[in-house]
Structure formats: C-alpha cells, structure tokens
N, C-alpha and C positions, 0 to 999 in steps of 0.2 A: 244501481247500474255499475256492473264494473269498467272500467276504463284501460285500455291498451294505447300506454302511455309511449310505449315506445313504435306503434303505431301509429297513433297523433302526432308526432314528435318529425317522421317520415313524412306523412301527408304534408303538413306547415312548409315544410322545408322543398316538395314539389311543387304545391300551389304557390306559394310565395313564386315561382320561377314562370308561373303563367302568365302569357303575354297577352292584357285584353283584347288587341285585336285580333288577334286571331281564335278567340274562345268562342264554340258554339253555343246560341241561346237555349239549347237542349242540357248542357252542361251548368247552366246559372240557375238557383234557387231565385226566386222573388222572397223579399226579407219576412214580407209578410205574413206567409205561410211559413214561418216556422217556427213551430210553439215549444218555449223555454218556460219549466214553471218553477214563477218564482217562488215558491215557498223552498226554493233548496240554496246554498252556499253560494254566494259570486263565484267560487270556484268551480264550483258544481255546474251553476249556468254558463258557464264560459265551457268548460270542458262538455255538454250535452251541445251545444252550439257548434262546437268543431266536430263532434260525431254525428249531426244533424245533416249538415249540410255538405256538397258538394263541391264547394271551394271557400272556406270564410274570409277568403281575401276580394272574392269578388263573388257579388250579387244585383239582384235585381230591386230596384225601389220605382214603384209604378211605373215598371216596364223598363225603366232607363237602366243600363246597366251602370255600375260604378265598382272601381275598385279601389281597398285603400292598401296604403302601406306605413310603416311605421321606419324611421331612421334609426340607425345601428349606433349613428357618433354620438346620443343624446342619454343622458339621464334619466328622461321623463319616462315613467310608463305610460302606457298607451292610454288610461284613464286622465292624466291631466293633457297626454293633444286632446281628446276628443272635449277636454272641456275648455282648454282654449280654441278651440275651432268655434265652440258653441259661443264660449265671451264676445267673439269677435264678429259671429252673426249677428248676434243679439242685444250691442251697445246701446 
C-alpha cells in the first residue's frame, strides 16, 4: 500500500483539533472493527491505522467514545505513555 504522507500529515494535524463533544457518533469508528495486520512493520501498522479510520484520535471502545492525546513538552513517545498508563492500571 502506498502511503500519502503528506496527506496523513494534514489529517493528524485536523483531527488532533477535534473537539469530542461536539463529534458525531456517525464520524467515530468502534476500535474494534478495525483490522490492522500484523504480519507488516509497527510502522506499517501504525500508518494503515491512520488511513483506516476516521479520526485516530478519537474512537469508540464498546460503544463509549474516548479520545486520547499525547503532550508536546515530553520526551516520551507515545509507546512508553501508553505503557505507563498500562504500569499504573496494572500494579
């Protein structure tokens, strides 16, 4: 699959700007439905994951909407919050 990088690049940068309350449930994926196959690169699944869906900042996890975001003043990438998020469920 080819990738339109500078298309992704635009979308992130509008979804990031969405405000969840006022998002229609017409416009949120449910996470669950949407299949990423792993046999391709983290980069690859990450990049099919943001041409997949309709906003990656905000989806549906049975039913409930959630959206996440990520801090700009931080070092961390996004894979050590979500794995201190998990640490800190999971003490």
């Amino acid at each position: 699959m080819k990738y339109d990088y500078v298309k992704l690049k635009e979308k992130l940068m509008e979804c990031k700007k969405t405000d969840v309350k006022t998002i229609q449930d017409k416009d949120v994926d449910e996470i669950s439905t949407i299949k990423i196959d792993k046999r391709k690169s983290s980069n690859e699944r990450i990049l099919d994951f943001l041409c997949k869906t309709k906003n990656p900042y905000i989806f549906k996890c049975d039913g409930v909407i959630v959206k996440i975001s990520f801090s700009d003043k931080s070092n961390m990438t996004a894979d050590d919050c979500l794995t201190n998020v998990l640490k800190r469920l999971y003490r």
